[in-house]
C-alpha positions as CSV (number, residue, x, y, z in Angstrom):
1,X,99.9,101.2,82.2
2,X,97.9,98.1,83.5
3,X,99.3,94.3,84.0
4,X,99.3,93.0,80.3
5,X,96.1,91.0,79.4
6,X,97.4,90.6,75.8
7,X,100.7,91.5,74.7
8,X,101.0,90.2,71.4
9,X,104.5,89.1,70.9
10,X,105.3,89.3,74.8
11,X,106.2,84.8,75.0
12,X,106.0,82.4,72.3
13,X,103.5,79.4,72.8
14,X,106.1,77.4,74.4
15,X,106.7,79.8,77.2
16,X,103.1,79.5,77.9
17,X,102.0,77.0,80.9
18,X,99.6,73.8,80.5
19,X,98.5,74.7,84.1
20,X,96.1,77.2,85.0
21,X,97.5,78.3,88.3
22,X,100.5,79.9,89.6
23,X,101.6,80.6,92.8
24,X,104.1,83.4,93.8
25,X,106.7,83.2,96.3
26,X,108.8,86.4,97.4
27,X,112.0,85.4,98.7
28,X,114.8,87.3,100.1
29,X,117.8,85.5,102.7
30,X,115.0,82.4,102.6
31,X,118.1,79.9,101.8
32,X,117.9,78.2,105.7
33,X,114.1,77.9,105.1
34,X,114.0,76.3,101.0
35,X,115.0,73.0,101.9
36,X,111.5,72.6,103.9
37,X,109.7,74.4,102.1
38,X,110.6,72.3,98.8
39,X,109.6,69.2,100.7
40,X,106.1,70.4,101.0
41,X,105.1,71.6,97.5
42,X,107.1,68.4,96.5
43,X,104.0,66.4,97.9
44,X,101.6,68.9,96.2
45,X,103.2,66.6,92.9
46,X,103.5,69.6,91.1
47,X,99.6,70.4,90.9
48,X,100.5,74.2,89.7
49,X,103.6,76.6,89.2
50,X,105.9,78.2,91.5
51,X,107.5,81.4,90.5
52,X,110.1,82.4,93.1
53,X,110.9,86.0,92.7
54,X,114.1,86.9,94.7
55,X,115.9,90.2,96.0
56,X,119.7,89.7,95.3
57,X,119.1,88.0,98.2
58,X,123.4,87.9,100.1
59,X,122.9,84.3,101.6
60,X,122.8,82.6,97.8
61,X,119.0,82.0,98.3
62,X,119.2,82.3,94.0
63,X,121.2,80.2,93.9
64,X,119.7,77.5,95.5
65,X,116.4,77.8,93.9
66,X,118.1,77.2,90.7
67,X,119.3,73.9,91.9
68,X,116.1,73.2,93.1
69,X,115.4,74.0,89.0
70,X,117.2,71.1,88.0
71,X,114.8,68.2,89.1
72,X,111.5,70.4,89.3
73,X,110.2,72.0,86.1
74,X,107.1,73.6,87.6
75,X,109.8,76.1,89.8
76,X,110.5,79.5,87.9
77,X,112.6,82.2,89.2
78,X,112.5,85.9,88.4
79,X,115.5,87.6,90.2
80,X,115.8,91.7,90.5
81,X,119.0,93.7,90.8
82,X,118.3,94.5,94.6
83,X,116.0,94.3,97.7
84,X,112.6,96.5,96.4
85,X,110.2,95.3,98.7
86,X,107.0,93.1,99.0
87,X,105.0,95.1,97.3
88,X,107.1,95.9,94.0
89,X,108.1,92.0,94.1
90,X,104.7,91.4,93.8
91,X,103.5,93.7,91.0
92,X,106.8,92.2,89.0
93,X,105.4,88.3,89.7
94,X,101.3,89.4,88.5
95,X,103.2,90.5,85.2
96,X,105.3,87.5,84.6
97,X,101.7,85.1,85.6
98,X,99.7,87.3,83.4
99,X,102.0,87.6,80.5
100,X,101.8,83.4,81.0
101,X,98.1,82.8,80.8
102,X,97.7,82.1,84.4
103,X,93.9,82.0,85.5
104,X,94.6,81.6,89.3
105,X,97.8,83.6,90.7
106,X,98.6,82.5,94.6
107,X,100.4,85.0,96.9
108,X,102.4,83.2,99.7
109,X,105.1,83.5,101.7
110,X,108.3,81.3,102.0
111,X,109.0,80.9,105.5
112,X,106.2,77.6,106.1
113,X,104.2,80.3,108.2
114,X,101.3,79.7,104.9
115,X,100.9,75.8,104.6
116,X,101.1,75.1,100.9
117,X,98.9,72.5,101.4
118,X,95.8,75.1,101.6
119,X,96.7,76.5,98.1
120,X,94.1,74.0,96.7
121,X,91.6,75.2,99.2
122,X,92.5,78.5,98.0
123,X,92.0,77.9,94.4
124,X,89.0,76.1,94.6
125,X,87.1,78.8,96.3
126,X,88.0,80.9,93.7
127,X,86.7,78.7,91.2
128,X,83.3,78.2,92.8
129,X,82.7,82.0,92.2
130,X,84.7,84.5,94.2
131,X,87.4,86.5,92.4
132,X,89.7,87.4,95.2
133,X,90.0,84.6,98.5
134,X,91.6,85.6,101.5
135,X,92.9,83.0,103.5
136,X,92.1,84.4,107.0
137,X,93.5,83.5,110.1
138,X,90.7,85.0,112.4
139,X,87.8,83.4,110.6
140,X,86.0,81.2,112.6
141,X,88.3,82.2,116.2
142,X,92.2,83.0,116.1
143,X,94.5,80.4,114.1
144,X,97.7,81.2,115.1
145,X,100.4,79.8,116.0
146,X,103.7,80.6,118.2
147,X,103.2,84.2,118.3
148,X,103.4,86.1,121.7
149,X,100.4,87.7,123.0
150,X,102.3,91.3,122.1
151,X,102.4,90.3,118.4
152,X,99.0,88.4,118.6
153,X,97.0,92.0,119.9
154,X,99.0,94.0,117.4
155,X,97.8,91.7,114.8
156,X,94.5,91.9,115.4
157,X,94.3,95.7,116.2
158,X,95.7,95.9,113.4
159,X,93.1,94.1,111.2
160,X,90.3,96.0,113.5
161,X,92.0,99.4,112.7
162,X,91.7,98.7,108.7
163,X,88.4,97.3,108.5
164,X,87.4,100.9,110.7
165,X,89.4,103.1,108.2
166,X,88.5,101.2,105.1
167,X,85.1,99.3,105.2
168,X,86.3,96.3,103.9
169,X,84.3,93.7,105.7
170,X,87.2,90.5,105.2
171,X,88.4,89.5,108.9
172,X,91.9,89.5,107.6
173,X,92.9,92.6,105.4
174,X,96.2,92.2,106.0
175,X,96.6,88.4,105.5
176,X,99.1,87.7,102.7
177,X,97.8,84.2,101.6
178,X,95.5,84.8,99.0
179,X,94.3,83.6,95.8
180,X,93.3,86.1,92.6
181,X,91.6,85.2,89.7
182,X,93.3,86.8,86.6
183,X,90.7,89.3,85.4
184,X,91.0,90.8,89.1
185,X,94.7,91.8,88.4
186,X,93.9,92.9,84.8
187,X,91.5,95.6,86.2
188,X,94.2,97.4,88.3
189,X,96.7,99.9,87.3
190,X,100.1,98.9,89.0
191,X,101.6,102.3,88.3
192,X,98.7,103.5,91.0
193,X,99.8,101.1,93.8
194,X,101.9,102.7,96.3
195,X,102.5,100.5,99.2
196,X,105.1,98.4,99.6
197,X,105.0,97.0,103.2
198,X,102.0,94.8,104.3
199,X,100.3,97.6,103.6
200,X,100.4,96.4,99.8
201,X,97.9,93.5,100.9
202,X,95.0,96.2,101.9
203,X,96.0,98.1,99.2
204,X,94.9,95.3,96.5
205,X,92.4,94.1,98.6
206,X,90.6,97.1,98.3
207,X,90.8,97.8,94.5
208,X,89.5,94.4,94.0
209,X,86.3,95.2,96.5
210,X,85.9,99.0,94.8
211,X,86.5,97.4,91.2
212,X,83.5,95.4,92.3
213,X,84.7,92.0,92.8
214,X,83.5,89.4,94.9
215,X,86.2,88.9,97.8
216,X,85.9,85.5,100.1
217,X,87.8,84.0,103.3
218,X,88.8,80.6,104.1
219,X,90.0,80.4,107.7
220,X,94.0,78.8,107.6
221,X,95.8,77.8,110.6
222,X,98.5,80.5,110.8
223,X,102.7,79.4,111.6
224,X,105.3,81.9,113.2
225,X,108.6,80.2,111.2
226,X,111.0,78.5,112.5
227,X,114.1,79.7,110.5
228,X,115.5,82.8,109.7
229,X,114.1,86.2,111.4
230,X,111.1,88.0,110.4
231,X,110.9,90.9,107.6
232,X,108.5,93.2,110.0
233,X,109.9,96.8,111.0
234,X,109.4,99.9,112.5
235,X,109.1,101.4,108.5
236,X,106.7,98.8,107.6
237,X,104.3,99.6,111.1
238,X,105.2,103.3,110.2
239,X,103.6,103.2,106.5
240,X,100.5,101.1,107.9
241,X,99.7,103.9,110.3
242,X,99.7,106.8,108.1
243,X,98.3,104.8,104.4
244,X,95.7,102.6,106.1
245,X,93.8,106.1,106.6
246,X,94.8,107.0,103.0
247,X,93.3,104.2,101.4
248,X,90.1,104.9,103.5
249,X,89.6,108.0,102.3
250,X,90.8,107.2,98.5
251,X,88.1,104.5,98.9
252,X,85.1,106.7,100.3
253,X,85.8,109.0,97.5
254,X,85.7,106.9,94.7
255,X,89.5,107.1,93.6
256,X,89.9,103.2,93.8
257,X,87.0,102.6,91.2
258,X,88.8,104.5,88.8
259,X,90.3,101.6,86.5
């Protein structure tokens, strides 16, 4: 199966949006964080879609968004029957934008450490010709903020160690802040994506750059949050050991390309 270009059928014409970009939001025990992050796509004056796509999350985080609902019709919310992951909540939001008529689909995350503010910057790069934009936060120097040095040299090994393995020439493979045009997730075969962690950003990176699409940065200034704890662990720095190599090899062999 791919993500549905056409499903005839699939949403009547008034499910369909009148804007042409959407941006998705994972969420999962984000309820202390909402509030905040609200009040800054509030002053974006509703400029695209949100789609919030939530875990069960325990601490009502649903629950809230759907209040949020009430007074903002440009917030949509896809809830699953339990915690999955990042990756697979991702897969599940591309099919809900695509089976919409998005053109421009947004990946970012809830906790204020993306500004929403550079979503326009993100989109518009996308629209002066690239198909996949990055928003990198070691373009142009290191843009981050609030993280220990531990965490900062992890970060960046870490982007060093995929670039080695994989070939992809992006300074931040593992940034998840990024803007796809449509056709880009057409083209891949979600039944063929395996990782789940942050491992799921290379992943899709790469088939977009071996489906041979044109992939661009903007640099982004980079926010450890403030609320709630992070979602990194020992099983998600476990996966990116063994299936950044993976990928590398799938990619040198031509297994990516393969639509």
């Amino acid at each position: 199966m791919h993500f549905p270009r056409k499903k005839k059928g699939f949403l009547n014409k008034r499910a369909m949006s009148t804007k042409d970009t959407l941006v998705i939001i994972p969420t999962y025990n984000e309820a202390g964080t909402l509030a905040l992050l609200m009040k800054e796509l509030d002053m974006l004056q509703g400029s695209f879609d949100c789609l919030m796509v939530d875990d069960n999350s325990p601490d009502g985080t649903a629950r809230q968004i759907k209040d949020y609902q009430q007074t903002r019709p440009w917030i949509h919310l896809l809830e699953r029957t339990g915690k999955q992951g990042l990756g697979r909540a991702y897969l599940a939001g591309f099919e809900w934008a695509l089976g919409r008529g998005y053109e421009f689909i947004v990946e970012m995350d809830a906790d204020l450490s993306h500004n929403p503010q550079d979503v326009p910057r993100l989109v518009e790069k996308c629209r002066s010709g690239f198909d996949l934009v990055v928003g990198s936060r070691y373009l142009d120097g290191v843009r981050i903020i609030n993280w220990p040095i531990q965490r900062l040299i992890i970060s960046f090994c870490g982007s060093v160690y995929t670039r080695f393995w994989t070939g992809l020439s992006i300074t931040d493979p593992t940034s998840g802040f990024k803007c796809f045009k449509r056709k880009v997730l057409e083209s891949i075969n979600p039944a063929k994506v395996f990782s789940n962690g942050y491992v799921f950003q290379i992943e899709m990176d790469l088939y977009a750059w071996k489906l041979g699409f044109k992939l661009g940065e903007v640099p982004i200034i980079f926010t450890e949050r403030q609320l709630g704890h992070s979602k990194m662990n020992i099983s998600i720095v476990t996966e990116a050991m063994w299936r950044i190599p993976s990928l590398g090899l799938q990619a040198r062999l031509g297994l990516l390309s393969r639509r």
